[in-house]
N, C-alpha and C positions, 0 to 999 in steps of 0.2 A: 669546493670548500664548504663546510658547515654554515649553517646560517648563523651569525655572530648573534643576533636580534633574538632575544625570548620569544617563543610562537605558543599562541594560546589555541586552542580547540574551545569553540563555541556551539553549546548545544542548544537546540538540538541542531545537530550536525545536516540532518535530513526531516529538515521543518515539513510537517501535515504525514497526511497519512501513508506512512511508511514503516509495518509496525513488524516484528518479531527479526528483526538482523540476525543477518548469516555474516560472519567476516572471515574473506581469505586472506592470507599474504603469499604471493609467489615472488620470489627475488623484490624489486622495488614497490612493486606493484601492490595496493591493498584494491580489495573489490567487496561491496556489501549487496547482500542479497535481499527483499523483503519482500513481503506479502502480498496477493493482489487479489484473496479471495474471488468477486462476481465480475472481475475490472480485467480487461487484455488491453496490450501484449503481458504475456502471464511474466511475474518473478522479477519485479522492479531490479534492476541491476546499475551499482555507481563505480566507480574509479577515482583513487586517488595517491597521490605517491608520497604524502606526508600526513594523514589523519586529518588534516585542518580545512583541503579545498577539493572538492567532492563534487563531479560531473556526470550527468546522468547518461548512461549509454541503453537506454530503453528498455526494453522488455527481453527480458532470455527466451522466452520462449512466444513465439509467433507465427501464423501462417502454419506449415505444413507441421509445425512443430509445438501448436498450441493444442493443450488436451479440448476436449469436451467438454465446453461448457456451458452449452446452451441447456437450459430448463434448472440447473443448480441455484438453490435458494438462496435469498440475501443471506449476504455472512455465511454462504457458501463458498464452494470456488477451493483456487489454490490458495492453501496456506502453508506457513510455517517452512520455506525452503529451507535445504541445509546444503550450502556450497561448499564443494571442497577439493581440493588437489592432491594427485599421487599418480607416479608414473607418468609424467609428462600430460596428464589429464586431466581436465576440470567435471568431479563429480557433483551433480545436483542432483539432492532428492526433495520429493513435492509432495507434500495432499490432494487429491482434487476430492474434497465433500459434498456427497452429492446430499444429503440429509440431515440435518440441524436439529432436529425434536428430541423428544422423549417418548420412548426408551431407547432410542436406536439411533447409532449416528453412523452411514454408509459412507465408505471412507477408502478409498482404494492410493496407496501410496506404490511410488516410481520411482524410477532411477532413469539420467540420460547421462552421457559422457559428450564431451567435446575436445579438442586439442586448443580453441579460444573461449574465453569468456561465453563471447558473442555470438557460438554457436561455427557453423552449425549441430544441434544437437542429434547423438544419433537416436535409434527405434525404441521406444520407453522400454525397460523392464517391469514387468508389474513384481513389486516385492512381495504386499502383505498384504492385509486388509481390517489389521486387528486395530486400530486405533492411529493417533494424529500425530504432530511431532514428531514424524521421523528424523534421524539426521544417523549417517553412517560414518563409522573411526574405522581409520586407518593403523594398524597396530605396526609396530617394528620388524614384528617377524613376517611380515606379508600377509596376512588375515587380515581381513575386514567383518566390521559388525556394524551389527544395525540394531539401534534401540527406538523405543518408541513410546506412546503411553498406549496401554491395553484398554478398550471400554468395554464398562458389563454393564448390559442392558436389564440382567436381572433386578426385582423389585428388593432386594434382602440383602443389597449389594450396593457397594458403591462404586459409580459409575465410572469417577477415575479409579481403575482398578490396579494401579501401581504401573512401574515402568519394565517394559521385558528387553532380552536383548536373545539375538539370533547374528549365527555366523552367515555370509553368504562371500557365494562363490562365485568371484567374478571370472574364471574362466569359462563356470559352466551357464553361467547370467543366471544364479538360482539365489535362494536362499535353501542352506542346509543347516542340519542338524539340532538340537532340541530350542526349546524356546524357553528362557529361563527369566522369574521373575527376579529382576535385581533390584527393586526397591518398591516401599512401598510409606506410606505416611497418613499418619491421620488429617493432615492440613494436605487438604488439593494438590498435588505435583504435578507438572506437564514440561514439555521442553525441555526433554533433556539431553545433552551433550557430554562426551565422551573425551578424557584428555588422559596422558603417560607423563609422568612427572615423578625422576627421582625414585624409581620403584614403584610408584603409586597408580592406580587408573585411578583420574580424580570425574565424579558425575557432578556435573552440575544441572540443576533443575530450576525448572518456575515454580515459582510457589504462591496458593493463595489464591487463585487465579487475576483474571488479566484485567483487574479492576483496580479499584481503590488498597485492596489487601494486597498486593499484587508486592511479591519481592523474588530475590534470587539467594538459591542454599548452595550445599556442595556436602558430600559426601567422599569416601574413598575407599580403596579396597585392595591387596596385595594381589589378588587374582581378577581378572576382566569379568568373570561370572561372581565373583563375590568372595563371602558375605562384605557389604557397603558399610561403613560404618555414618553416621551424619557429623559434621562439626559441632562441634559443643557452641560453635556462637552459633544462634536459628537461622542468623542473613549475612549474606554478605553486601546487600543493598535492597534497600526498603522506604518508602516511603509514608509506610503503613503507621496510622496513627500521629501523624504531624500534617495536618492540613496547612501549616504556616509555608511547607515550604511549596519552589515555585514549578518544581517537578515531580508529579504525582503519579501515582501509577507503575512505579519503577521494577523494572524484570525481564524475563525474558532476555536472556542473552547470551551471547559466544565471546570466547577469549582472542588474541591474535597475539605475536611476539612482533617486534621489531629487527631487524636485523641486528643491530646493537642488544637484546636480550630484553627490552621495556615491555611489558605486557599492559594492553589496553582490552578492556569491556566492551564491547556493544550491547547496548540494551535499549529495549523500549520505555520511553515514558508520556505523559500529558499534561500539558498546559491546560489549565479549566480557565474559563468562565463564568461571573457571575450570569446564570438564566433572570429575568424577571423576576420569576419566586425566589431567585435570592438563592438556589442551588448552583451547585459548579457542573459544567459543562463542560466537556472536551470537542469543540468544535472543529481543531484540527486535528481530530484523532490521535491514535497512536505513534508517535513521531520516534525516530532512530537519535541516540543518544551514546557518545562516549567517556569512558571514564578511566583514569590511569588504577592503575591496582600491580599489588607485588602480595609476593610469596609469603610469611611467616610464619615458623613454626610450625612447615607444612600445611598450612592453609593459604586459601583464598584471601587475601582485605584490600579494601579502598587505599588508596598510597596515603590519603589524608589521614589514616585512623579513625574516619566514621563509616556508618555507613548509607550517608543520604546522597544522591544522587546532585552532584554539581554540575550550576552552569558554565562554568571558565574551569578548563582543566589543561596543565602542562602539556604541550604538545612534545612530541619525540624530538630528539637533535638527529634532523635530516638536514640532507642538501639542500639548499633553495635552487630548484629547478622548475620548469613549464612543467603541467602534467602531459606526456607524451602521447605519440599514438598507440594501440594497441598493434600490436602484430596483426596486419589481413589475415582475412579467415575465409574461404569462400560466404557466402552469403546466400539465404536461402532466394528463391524464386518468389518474385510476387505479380500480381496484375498490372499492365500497363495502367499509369494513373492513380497508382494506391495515393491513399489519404496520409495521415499522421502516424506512422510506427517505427520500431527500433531505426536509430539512424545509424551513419557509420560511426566507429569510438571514439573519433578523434574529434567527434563536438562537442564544443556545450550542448547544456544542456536546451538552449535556446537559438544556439547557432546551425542555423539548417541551409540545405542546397537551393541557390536561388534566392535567399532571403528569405521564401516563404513562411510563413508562421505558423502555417496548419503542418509542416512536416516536422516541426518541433515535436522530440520524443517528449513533451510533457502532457500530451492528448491522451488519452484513454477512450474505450470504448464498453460496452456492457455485454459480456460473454459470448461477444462473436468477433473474429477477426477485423480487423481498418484494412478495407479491399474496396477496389472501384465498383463493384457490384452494387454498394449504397451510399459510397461516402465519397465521389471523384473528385480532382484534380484536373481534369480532362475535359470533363465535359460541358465547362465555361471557362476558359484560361482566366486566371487570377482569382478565381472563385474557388471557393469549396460548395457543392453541388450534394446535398442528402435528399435521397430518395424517400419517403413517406415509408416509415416502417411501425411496427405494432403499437399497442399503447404503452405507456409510461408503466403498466404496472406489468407488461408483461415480462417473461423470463426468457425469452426467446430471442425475436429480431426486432430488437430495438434500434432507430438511428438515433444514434447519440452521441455526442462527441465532449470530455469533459475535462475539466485539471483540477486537480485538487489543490486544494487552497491550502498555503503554505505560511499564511499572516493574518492574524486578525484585523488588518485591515487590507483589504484587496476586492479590485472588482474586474468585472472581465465586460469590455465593449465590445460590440461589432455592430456590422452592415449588411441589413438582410433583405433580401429580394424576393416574395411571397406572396401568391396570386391564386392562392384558396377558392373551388368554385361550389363545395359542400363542407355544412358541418365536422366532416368525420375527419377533414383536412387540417393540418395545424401544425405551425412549424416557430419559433424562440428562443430564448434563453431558458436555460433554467439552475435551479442550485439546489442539488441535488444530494440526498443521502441516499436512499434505497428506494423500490418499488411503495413502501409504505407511508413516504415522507419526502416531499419536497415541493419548492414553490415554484411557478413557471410562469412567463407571460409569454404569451404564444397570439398570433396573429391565427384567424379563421374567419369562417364564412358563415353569415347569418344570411337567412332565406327574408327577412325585412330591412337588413341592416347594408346589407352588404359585408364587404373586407373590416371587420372588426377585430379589436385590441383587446384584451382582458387575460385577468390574473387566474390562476388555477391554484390551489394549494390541496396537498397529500398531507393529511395529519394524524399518524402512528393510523394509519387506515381509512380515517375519515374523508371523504372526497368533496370538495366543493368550487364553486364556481361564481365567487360572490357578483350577481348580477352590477352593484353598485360600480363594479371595476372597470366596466365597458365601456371602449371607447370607439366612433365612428372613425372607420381610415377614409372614408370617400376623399377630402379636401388632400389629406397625405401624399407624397409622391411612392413612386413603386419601393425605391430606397430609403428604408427608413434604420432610423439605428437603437439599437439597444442596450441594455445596460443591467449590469448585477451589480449591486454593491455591499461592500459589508464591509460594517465599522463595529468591533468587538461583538455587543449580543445581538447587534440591531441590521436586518437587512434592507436593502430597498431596492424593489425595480424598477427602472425607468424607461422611459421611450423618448424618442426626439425627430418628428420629420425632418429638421437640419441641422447643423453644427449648433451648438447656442442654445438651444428650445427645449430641454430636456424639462420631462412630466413627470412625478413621481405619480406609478400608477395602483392605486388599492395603499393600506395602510400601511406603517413601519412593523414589519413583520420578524418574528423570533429566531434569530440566526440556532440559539442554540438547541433548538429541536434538530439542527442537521449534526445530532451526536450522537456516539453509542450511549450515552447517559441518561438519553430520552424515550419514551416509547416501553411499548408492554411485550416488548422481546427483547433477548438477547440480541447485542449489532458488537460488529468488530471491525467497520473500515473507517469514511469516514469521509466528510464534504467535501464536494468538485461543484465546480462550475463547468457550465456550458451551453452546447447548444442541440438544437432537435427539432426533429420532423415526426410527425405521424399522418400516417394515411389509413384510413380503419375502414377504406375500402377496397384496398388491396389495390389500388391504381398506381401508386408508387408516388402522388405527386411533389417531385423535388421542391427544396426550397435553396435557395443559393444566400453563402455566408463569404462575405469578406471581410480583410484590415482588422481581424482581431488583436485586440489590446487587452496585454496583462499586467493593472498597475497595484503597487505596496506601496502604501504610502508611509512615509516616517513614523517610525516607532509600530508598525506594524507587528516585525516580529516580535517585542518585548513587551503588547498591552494583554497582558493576563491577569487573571484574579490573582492575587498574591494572599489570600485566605478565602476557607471556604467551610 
C-alpha cells in the first residue's frame, strides 16, 4: 500500500564529495552514479527504491575492472559517469583524464556494459578522445548517441568548444558516422545530456562552470543532430548571484521519471564555509542533491516556480518498503585478504561482513586498487596492516586509506601499532584533500629521539614540519590512538597513549584549505579522512590500524555558512 505519511527528500541526499550524478530508474529501483576523479574503487555507486533513503553499494568499477590510474593528476582520474539502461543492460560511460593544464586536456572516454549495477563489467570500449562529459541516449528507434563537450587547445579559440554528438554502434562496439556540433554558447556549457519528450530531443547542459556561476539550461530541437534552439528562461536552476542561499554551486545534472510519471533533478551542489578570512568554502565538496521539477509549456522548471535549489523537496508517493537486495551478479575475483571495496548490494553503507569496519565500502584509496598486496586483512587478524608505500605527494603507490567527510562536524579515531626504525618511515592519520594539501600526524623515527609524534602540514604546495609539534613516544605503550577532528572551519589532531589522555598536537588548524575553493589550482573532489603509511625506503614497513571510529556529531549535517 502507499505510504499514507508525507515523505520529504532531504538534500543533500549524498552529503560530501559526490559531485556530477548520473540517475537511473529500472522498474523500482533508482541507482546514482558519481564522480571519483584520483579516488578508487572508481564510479561511487547508490541504491534506492524511494528517492529519500540511499545505500551505498561501493564502487562500479574495481580490481580487474578499474581503469588506469596510477600517475593521473589531482582532479584527474574518472569523472563525470553517465549510467544508463537498455536492452536488459546497465550502460556506463567514464572519463579517465590523464591531463588537467593548459592547453591540452588528454582525455580518453569508455563504455562498459553489465547485466547488474554491480558489475561484473565487461572489456571497456574506447569511444572518443575529444573532450569530457560524455554520456550516451538511447533513442526509440534503436540508435544510440554519444555527446560530449569537444576541447580546443587552440590559443584563438575557446576551450570549451561547444557540445558534438556522434552515432555509435553497438553491434559493431564503434562509434560511426560524422561528428556533429549541436550546441555551442558564449557562457561555459559542459554536461550534457540527451532526453525524447513529446517530439522533442531535449539537451540539457552545465552551465557557467562548476563553481560559484555554476547552473543548469536546456535546449531542444525536432531533429537529434539539430538545429537546438536554447529556452528563453537562461536556467532552470541556479544559484548564481544569491549568496544568501544555503545551496550553492547548483548544476550539473540528469532527469529520472517515477513510475507514476514525477520527474525528479539530480544535481550537484555546496554547502560553504566561513574560511578565517571570512571567505566561503566548500569543505564538503560537491555533494549530490534532488529536486522535484515538471514539464511546462514544453520546458524544463522547478515544480516550486523558482529556480533555486531547495533543501526539503516532496518526495514521490511510493510504497513504504525495505530497500531490497539487488539481483546477484557474479562478482569479480579478488586477493585473499583484500582490505575495504565494493561490498555485496544488500548492505549498508556501513554494515559489513564480520562487523568489520575497514570492509565498509565507505574507504577509498588513491589510484590503485584496496588489495592485500598493501593494505591486508590477513596479515594480523582484527587488524588492518598497510605496508609503507610512496610519499604523500606522490601519484602513484600510495598506502592510504580514506572517507570523505560527509558533516561539518565529524572525526575519524583509531588504534595504531607503529615501530618505525628510520626517518623515511611514517605511518597516521591524516585529512586529506590532494598531493598539494593536507594535514597529518604521523608517528616516525628520529636518530636522537627515538619513536616520535609530530604534525606534517601540505599547504597549496608548501611543505612543512613544524619542529614545535614533536613529541617523545619513549614513555607511550606500542598502542597508541589517534584522532582527526573537525568542527565546521576548525580542525584538530590528537593523540592519546590511553583512553582518557587525549593531546591536542600542534595548533588549531584551517579545515577549509581541505576545498576546491582554496589553493592556486583548479580542484574538483574533496575532503576524506584517514589513515597512512610511508616507507621512502622501499622496505615496505607495515603499520597496523584497528577499532576505527566514525563520529557526526549533532547538527553536523546542517552547520554551514548561511551567507557568504
Amino acid at each position: 500500500m502507499p505510504d499514507p505519511a508525507p515523505r520529504t527528500i532531504v538534500n543533500p541526499v549524498l552529503p560530501g564529495f559526490h559531485p556530477d550524478p548520473s540517475i537511473v530508474r529500472v522498474g523500482g529501483d533508482y541507482y546514482l552514479a558519481t564522480s571519483t576523479f584520483e579516488w578508487t574503487p572508481a564510479v561511487r555507486l547508490h541504491h534506492s527504491t524511494d528517492l529519500v533513503r540511499w545505500r551505498s553499494l561501493g564502487g562500479a568499477l574495481d580490481g580487474a575492472d578499474l581503469p588506469e590510474l596510477r600517475g593521473v593528476p589531482d582532479s584527474g582520474g574518472v569523472w563525470a559517469p553517465s549510467l544508463s539502461h537498455h536492452g536488459g543492460l546497465y550502460w556506463l560511460v567514464h572519463s579517465v583524464v590523464r591531463h588537467v593544464g593548459s592547453p591540452y586536456k588528454d582525455v580518453d572516454n569508455y563504455l562498459v556494459t553489465a547485466s547488474s549495477p554491480t558489475g561484473p563489467w565487461s572489456d571497456p570500449v574506447h569511444l572518443n578522445s575529444s573532450g569530457f562529459d560524455a554520456s550516451l541516449f538511447h533513442d526509440e528507434d534503436g540508435r544510440h548517441w554519444l555527446v560530449n563537450v569537444e576541447w580546443d587547445h587552440r590559443p584563438d579559440h575557446p576551450s570549451f568548444g561547444g557540445i558534438v554528438l556522434q552515432e555509435y554502434d553497438a553491434e559493431r562496439r564503434r562509434m560511426t558516422g560524422p561528428i556533429t556540433t549541436i550546441a555551442r554558447k558564449d557562457r561555459l556549457i559542459e554536461g550534457p545530456n540527451l532526453y525524447r519528450r513529446d517530439g522533442w530531443y531535449y539537451l540539457m547542459l552545465a552551465e557557467g562552470g562548476t563553481g560559484w556561476e555554476h547552473g543548469i539550461s536546456m535546449a531542444r530541437s525536432r531533429e537529434i543532430t539539430g538545429p537546438y534552439a536554447f529556452d528563453p528562461v537562461p536556467d532552470v536552476l541556479t544559484s548564481r548571484g544569491r549568496p544568501d542561499l544555503p545551496l550553492q554551486k547548483a548544476g550539473h545534472g540528469e532527469l529520472v521519471a517515477t513510475p507514476e510519471g514525477e520527474w525528479y533533478l539530480a544535481h550537484l551542489a555546496s554547502r560553504p564555509v566561513a574560511s578565517p578570512e571570512g571567505e566561503p568554502r566548500c569543505v564538503l565538496g560537491r555533494e549530490t542533491c534532488l529536486q522535484r521539477v515538471v514539464w511546462r509549456d514544453g520546458w524544463l522548471r522547478l515544480a516550486d516556480g523558482s529556480t533555486e535549489a531547495a533543501l526539503t523537496v516532496p518526495a514521490p508517493a511510493t510504497p513504504d518498503v525495505q530497500l531490497p537486495a539487488i539481483p546477484a551478479a557474479p562478482a569479480p575475483s579478488a586477493p585473499a585478504g583484500q582490505a575495504p571495496a565494493a561490498q555485496a548490494p544488500d548492505r549498508a553503507a556501513d554494515e559489513t561482513p564480520d562487523g568489520d569496519p575497514w570492509r565498509s565500502p565507505e574507504w577509498s584509496a588513491l589510484r590503485r586498487p584496496i588489495d592485500a598486496s598493501w593494505a591486508s586483512l590477513t596479515e594480523r587478524p582484527g587488524w588492518l596492516r598497510l605496508f609503507g608505500g610512496q610519499s604523500p605527494h606522490s601519484l602513484f603507490d600510495q598506502s592510504l586509506l580514506a572517507r570523505r567527510v560527509t558533516a561539518t562536524r565529524q572525526s575519524l579515531t583509531v588504534r595504531m601499532e607503529f615501530r618505525p626504525t628510520r626517518f623515511s618511515q611514517a605511518a597516521g592519520v591524516i585529512a586529506w584533500y590532494d598531493t598539494s594539501t593536507y594535514y597529518c600526524l604521523r608517528v616516525t623515527h628520529d636518530e636522537r629521539r627515538g619513536r616520535v609524534l609530530g604534525l606534517v602540514v601540505r599547504d597549496d604546495g608548501a611543505y612543512a614540519e613544524p619542529p614545535e609539534t614533536v613529541v617523545e613516544l619513549a614513555d607511550w605503550p606500542d598502542e597508541i590512538l589517534l584522532r582527526a577532528r573537525l568542527d565546521g572551519a576548525s580542525l584538530w589532531l590528537e593523540a592519546a597513549p590511553a583512553e582518557g589522555r587525549w593531546r591536542t598536537i600542534g595548533p588549531e588548524l584551517d579545515a577549509t584549505r581541505l576545498s576546491d575553493d582554496y589553493g592556486s589550482r583548479l580542484r574538483f573532489t574533496g575532503a576524506f579522512l584517514g589513515v597512512c603509511a610511508q616507507d621512502l625506503g622501499g622496505t615496505r614497513t607495515p603499520a597496523d590500524f584497528r577499532a576505527p571510529e566514525v563520529e557526526i556529531a549533532p547538527g553536523g549535517r546542517d552547520r554551514v555558512a548561511p551567507n557568504h
